[in-house]
N, CA and C atoms as an extended XYZ file, in Angstrom:
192
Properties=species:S:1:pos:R:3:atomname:S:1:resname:S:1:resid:I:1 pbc="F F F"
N       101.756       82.921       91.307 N   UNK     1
C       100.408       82.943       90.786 CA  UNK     1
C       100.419       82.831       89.261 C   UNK     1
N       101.085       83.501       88.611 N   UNK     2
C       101.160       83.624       87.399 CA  UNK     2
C       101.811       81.974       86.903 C   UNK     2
N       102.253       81.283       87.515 N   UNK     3
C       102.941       80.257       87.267 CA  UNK     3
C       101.720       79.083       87.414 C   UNK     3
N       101.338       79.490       88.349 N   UNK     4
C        99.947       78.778       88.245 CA  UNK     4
C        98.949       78.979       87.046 C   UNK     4
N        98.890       79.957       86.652 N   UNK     5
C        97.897       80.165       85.637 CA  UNK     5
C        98.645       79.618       84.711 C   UNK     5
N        99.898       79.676       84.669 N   UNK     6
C       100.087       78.847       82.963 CA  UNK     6
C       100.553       77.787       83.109 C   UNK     6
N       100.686       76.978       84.612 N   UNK     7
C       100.069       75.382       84.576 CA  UNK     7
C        98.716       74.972       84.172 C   UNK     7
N        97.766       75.767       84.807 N   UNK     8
C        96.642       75.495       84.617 CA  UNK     8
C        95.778       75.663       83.062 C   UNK     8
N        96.467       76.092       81.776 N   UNK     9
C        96.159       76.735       81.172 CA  UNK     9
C        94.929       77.660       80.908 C   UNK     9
N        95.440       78.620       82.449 N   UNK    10
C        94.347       79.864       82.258 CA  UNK    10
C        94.998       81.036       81.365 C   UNK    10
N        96.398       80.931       80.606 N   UNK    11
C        96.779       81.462       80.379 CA  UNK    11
C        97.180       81.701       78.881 C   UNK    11
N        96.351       80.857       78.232 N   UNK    12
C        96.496       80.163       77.217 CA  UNK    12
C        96.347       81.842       75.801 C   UNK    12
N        95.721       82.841       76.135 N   UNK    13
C        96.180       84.435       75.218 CA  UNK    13
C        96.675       85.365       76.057 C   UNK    13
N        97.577       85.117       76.873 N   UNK    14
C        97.859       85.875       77.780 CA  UNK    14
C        97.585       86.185       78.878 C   UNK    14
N        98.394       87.098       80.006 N   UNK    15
C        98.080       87.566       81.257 CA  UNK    15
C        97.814       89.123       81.220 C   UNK    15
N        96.282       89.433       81.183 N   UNK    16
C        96.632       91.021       81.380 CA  UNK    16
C        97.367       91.756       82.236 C   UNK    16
N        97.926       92.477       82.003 N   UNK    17
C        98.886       93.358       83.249 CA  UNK    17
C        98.369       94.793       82.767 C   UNK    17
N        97.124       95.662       82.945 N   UNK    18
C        97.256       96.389       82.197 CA  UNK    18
C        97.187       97.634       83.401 C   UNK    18
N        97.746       97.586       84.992 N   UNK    19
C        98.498       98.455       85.239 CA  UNK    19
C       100.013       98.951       85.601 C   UNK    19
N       100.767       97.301       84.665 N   UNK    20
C       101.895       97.340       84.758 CA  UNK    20
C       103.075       98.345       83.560 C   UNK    20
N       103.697       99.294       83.659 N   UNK    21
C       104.164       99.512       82.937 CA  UNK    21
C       105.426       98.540       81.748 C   UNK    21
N       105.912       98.875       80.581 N   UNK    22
C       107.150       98.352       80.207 CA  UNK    22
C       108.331       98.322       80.585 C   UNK    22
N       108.242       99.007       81.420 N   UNK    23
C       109.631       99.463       81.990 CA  UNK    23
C       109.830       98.772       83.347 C   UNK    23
N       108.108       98.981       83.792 N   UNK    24
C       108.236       97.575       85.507 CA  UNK    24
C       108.418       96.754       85.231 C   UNK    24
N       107.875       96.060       84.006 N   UNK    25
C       107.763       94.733       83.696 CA  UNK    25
C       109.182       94.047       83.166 C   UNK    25
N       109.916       95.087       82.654 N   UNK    26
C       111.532       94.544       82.543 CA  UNK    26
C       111.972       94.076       83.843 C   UNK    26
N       112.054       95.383       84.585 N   UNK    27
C       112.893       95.099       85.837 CA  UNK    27
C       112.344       93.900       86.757 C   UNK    27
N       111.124       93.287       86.464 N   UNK    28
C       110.623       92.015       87.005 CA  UNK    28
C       111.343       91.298       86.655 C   UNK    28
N       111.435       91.065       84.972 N   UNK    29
C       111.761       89.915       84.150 CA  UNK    29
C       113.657       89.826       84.761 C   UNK    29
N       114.178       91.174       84.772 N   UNK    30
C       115.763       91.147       85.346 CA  UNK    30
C       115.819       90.501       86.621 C   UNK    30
N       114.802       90.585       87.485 N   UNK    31
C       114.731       90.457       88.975 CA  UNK    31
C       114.911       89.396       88.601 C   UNK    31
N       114.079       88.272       88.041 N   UNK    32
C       113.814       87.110       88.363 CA  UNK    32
C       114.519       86.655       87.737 C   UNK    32
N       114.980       86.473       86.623 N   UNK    33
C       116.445       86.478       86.247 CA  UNK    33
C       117.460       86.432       86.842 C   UNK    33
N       117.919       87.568       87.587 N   UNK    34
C       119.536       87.344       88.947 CA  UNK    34
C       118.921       86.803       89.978 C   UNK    34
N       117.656       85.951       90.039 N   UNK    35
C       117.221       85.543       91.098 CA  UNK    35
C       117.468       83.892       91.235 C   UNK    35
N       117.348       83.500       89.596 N   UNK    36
C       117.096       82.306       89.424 CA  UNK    36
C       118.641       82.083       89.395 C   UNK    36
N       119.652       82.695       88.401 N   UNK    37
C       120.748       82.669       88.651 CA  UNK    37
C       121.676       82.794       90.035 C   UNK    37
N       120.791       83.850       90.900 N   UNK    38
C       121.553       83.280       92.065 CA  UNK    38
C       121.270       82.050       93.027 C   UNK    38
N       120.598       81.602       92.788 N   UNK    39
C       119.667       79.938       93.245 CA  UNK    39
C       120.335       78.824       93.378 C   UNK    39
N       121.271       79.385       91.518 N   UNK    40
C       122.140       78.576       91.266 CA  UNK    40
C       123.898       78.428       92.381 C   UNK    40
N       124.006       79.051       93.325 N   UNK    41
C       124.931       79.499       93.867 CA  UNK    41
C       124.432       78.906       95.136 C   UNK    41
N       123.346       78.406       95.392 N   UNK    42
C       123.035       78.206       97.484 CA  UNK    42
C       124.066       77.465       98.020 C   UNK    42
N       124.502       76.121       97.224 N   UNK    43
C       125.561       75.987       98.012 CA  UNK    43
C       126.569       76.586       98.640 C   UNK    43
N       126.759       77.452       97.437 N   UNK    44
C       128.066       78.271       97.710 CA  UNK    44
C       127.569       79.190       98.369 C   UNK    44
N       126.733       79.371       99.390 N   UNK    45
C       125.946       80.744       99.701 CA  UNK    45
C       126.693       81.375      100.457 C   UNK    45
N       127.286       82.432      100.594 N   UNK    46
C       128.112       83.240      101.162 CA  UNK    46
C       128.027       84.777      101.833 C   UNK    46
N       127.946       85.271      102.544 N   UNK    47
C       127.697       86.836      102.887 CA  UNK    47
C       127.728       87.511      101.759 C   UNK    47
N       129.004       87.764      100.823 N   UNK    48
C       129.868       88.384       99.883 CA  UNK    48
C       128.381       87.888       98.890 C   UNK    48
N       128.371       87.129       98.589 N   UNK    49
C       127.363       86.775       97.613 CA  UNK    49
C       125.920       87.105       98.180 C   UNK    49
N       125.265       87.387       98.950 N   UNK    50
C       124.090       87.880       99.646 CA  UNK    50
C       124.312       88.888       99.662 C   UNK    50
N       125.241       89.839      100.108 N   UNK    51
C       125.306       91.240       99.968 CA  UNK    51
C       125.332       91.433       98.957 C   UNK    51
N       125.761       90.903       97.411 N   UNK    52
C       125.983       91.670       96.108 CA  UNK    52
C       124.811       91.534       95.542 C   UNK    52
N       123.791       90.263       96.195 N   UNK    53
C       122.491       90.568       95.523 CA  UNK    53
C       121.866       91.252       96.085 C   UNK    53
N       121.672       91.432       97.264 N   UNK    54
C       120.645       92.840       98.137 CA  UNK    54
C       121.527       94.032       97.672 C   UNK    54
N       122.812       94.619       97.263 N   UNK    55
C       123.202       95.584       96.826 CA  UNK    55
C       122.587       96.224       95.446 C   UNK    55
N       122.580       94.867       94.587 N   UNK    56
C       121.734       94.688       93.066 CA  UNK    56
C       120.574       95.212       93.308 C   UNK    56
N       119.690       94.175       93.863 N   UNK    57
C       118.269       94.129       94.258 CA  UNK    57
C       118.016       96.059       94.499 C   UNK    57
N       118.376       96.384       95.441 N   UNK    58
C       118.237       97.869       95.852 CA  UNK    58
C       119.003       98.679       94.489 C   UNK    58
N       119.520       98.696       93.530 N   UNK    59
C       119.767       99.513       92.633 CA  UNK    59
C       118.864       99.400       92.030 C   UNK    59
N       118.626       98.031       91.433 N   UNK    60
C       117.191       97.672       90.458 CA  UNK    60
C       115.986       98.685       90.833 C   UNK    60
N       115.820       98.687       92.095 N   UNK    61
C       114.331       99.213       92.450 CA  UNK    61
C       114.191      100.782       92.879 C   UNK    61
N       115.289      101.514       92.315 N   UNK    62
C       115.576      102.957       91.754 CA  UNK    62
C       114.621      103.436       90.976 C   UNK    62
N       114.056      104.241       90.962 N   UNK    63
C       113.092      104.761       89.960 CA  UNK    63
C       113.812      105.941       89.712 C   UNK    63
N       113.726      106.521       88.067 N   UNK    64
C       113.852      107.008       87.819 CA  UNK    64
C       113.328      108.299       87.668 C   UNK    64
C-alpha cells in the first residue's frame, strides 16, 4: 500500500504513521531489509536458509 502511494504521488510530504512507534518502525525497515536480501537467494532456496529466516523473523518480533 504504501508503495502505492508513492507511485501514485500521494505521498509527496509524507506518510503519517502516527500510531506507529520508532522502535516498530525500525524493526519494519530491518524486516524488509532481510527480506529483500533474502529474495536475493530463491534460487538457492534451501530449508537451512528458510529456517534461518523464520528463526530471524521470530527473534525480530520479541518485544521488549
Amino acid at each position: 500500500m504504501i508503495k502505492h502511494m508513492i507511485e501514485d504521488d500521494c505521498a509527496v510530504d509524507g506518510i503519517p504513521l502516527p500510531n506507529v512507534t520508532i522502535k516498530i518502525f525500525y524493526k519494519a525497515i530491518k524486516y524488509c531489509n532481510k527480506h529483500d536480501e533474502a529474495s536475493m537467494f530463491d534460487d538457492l532456496a534451501t530449508t537451512s536458509i528458510d529456517d534461518d529466516l523464520k528463526a530471524w523473523d521470530a527473534d525480530l518480533v520479541k518485544v521488549d
